[in-house]
C-alpha positions in Angstrom: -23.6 245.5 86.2 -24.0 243.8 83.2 -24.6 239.9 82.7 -22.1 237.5 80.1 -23.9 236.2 77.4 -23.1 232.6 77.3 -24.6 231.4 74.3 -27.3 232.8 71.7 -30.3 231.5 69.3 -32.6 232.9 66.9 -35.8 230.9 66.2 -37.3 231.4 62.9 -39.8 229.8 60.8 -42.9 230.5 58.2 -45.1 229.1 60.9 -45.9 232.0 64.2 -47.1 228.3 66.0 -43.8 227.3 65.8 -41.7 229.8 66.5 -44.1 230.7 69.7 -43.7 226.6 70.4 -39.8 226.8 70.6 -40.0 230.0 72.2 -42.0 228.6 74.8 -39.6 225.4 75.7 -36.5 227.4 75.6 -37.9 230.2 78.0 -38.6 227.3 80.6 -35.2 225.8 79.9 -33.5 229.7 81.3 -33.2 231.2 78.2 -34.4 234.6 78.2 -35.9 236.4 75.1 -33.4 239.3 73.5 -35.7 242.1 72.0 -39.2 241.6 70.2 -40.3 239.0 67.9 -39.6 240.6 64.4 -42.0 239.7 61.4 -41.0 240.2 57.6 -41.2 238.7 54.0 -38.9 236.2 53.0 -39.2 235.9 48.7 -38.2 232.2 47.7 -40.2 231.4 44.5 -43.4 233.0 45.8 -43.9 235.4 48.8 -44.0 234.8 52.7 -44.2 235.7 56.4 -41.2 234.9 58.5 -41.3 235.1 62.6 -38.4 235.6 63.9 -37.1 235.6 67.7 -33.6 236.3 69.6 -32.7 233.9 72.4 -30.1 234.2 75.2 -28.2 232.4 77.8 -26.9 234.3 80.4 -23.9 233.2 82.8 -25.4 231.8 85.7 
């Protein structure tokens, strides 16, 4: 049986302390994570890392 999918965030940032931060509060909050954290570079003037994480919210 699969589960609804009530709503749906993705935390992203330069900074891995902030992204694991969020990642943190919204896991003790019932979200649950949606895949791996996903790491790439972002080009805005000048190169860097981005963190990336899904989020869900499934119906209760």
């Amino acid at each position: 049986m699969s589960r609804k999918v009530i709503d749906y965030k993705i935390i992203s940032s330069s900074n891995p302390r902030f992204v694991e931060k969020e990642v943190k509060k919204l896991l003790s909050e019932g979200w649950e994570l949606l895949g791996g954290a996903s790491i790439g570079e972002i080009n805005r003037g000048g190169t860097m890392d981005g963190f990336c994480q899904s989020m869900v919210k499934y119906e209760a």
